[in-house]
C-alpha positions in Angstrom: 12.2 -52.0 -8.2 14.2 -52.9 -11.3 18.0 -53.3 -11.5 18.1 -50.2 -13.6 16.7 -48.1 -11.1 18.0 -49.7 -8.0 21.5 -48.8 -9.6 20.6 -45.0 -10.3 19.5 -45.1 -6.6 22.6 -46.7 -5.4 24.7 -44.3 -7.6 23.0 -41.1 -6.0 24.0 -41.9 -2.4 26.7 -39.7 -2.2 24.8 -36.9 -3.3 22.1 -37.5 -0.9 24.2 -37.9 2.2 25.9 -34.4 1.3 22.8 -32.7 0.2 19.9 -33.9 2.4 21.5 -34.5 5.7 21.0 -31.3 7.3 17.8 -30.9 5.5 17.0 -34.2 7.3 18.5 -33.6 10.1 16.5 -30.2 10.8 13.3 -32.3 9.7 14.3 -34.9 12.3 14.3 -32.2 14.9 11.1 -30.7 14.0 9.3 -33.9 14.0 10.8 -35.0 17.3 9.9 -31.4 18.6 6.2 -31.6 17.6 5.7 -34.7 18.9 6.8 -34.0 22.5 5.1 -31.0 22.5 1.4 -32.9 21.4 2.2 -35.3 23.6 3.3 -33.2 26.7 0.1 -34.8 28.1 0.6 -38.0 27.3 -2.4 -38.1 25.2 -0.6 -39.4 22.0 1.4 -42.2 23.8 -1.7 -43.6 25.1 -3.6 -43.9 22.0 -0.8 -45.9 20.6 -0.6 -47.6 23.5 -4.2 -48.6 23.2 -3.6 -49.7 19.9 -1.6 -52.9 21.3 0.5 -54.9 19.1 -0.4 -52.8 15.9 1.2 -50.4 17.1 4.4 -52.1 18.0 4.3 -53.9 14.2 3.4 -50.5 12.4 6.3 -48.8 14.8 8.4 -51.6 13.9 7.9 -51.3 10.0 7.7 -47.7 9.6 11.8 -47.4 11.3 12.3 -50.8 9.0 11.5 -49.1 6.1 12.7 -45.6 6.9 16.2 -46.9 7.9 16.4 -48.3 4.3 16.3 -44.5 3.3 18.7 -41.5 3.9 14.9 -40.1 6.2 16.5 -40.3 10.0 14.3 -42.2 12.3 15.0 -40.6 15.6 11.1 -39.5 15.8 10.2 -42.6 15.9 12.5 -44.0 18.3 11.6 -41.4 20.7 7.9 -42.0 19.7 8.7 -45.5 21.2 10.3 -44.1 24.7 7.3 -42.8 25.3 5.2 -44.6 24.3 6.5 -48.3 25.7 9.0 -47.4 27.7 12.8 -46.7 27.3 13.6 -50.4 27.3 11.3 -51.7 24.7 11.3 -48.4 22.6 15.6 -49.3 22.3 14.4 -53.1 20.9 11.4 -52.0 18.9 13.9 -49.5 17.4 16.9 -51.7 17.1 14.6 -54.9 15.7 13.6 -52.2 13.2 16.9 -51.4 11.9 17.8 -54.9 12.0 15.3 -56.0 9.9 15.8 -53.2 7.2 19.3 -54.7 6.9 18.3 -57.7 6.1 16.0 -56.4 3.6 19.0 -54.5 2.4 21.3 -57.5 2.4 18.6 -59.9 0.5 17.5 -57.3 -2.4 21.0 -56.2 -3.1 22.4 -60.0 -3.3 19.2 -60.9 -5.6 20.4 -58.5 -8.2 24.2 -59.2 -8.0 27.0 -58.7 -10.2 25.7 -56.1 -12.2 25.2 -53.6 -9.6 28.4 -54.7 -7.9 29.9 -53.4 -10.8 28.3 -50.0 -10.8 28.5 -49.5 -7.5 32.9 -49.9 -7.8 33.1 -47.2 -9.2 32.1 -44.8 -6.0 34.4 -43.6 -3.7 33.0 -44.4 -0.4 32.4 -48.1 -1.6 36.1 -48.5 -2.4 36.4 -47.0 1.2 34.1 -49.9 2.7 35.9 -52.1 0.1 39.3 -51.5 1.7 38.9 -51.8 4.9 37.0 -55.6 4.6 39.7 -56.5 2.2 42.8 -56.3 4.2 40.8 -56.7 7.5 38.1 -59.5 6.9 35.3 -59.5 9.7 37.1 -56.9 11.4 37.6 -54.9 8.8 33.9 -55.3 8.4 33.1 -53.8 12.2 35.2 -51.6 11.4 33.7 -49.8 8.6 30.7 -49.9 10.0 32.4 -47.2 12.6 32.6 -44.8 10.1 31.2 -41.7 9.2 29.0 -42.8 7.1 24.9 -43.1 7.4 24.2 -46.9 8.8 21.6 -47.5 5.9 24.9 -46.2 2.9 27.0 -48.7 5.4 24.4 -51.8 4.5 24.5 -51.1 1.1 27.9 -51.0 0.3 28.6 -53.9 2.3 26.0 -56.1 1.0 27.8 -55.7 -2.5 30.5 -57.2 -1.4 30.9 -60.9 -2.6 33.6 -61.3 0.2 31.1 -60.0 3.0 29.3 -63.3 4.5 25.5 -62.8 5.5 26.5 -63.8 9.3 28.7 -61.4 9.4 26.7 -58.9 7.7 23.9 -59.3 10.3 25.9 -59.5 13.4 28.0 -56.3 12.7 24.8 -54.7 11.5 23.2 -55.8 15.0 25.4 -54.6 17.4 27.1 -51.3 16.3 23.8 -49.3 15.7 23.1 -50.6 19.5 25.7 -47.4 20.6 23.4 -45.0 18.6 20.1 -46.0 20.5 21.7 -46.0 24.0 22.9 -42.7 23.8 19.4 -41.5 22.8 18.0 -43.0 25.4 20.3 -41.3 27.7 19.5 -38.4 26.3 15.4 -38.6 26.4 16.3 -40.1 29.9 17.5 -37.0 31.4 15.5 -34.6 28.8 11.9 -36.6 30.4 13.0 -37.2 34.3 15.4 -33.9 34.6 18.0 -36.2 35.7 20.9 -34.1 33.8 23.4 -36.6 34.8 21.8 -39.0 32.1 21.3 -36.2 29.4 25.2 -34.9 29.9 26.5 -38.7 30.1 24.3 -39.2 26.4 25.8 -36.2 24.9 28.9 -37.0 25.7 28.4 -40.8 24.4 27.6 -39.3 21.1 30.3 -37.1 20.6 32.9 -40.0 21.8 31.2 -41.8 19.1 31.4 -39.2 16.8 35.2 -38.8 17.3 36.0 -42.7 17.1 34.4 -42.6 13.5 36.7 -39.3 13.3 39.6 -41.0 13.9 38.8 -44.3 12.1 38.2 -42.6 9.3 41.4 -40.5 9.2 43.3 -44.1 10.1 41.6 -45.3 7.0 42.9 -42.7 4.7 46.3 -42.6 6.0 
């Protein structure tokens, strides 16, 4: 991709997170839907089970390159409960998003300044901006608490010259770790009809819904 249209991309995340999300997010559903109910007999799980580590590396790189886009990857996550177990389906999926912030982080510093530059001039990078300005590293952990999609998060934050790639990575790492364990709580008590997992996942996402509420509204005070 060139810088010119890496740049028109960049500018048109705002629009995309308004406008697709709960197009997305209804997609999301439908996809996780339809695959739990073709594989309510465990057929599909153990053909990519039989597949052995292709299936892992194609899992791995289709939520890679997914969670560079605003396309949720939740299907596949829950393509990976089943199919290797709740354990390994959390790192496949985690490794996955990992690695897409790295590709993030190295495509968006081999283009530099110019993009930095058109990138200032959105609102929700000066938000980012802000926050790792006056708070450094924490600032940086901090942001990525927001209310914003984890892949917009990556973006913006590789832009900034101050943002170290250590840093990057680490804070990239562990806060999307949250995201997964409450899904698996969820799938946990949705697949054994142990509710006491499923209400304890629910509620794990809406506390972490209302801590990016509140850091958000901390932000803009």
């Amino acid at each position: 991709m060139n810088q010119e249209a890496l740049s028109k991309t960049l500018s048109r995340l705002d629009q995309l997170e308004n406008q697709l999300s709960v197009p997305l997010l209804a997609i999301g559903i439908l996809l996780i839907a339809a695959f739990l109910y073709l594989d309510r007999c465990q057929a599909v799980s153990d053909i990519i089970r039989s597949t052995g580590w292709l299936g892992v590396v194609t899992a791995v790189t289709l939520i890679t390159v997914l969670s560079m886009t605003p396309i949720p990857t939740e299907s596949l996550t829950i393509m990976c409960f089943k199919s290797y177990g709740i354990g390994w389906g959390i790192f496949y999926s985690w490794l996955g998003s990992t690695l897409s912030a790295l590709l993030i982080f190295a495509l968006i510093r081999g283009i530099g300044e110019p993009l930095f530059l058109k990138a200032n001039s959105h609102q929700k990078f000066r938000q980012v901006d802000a926050w790792v300005s006056r708070k450094g590293t924490a600032g940086l952990l901090i942001a990525r608490l927001l209310p914003l999609p984890a892949f917009l998060v990556n973006y913006i934050t590789a832009l900034l010259p101050a943002v170290r790639f250590w840093d990057y990575l680490w804070t990239a790492a562990v806060t999307i770790i949250p995201s997964y364990l409450m899904t698996a709580m969820v799938f946990a008590g949705v697949a054994t009809k142990f509710r006491i997992w499923l209400w304890a996942g629910i509620l794990g996402m809406i506390l972490i819904w209302l801590s990016s509420y509140l850091l958000h509204r901390l932000q803009a005070v």
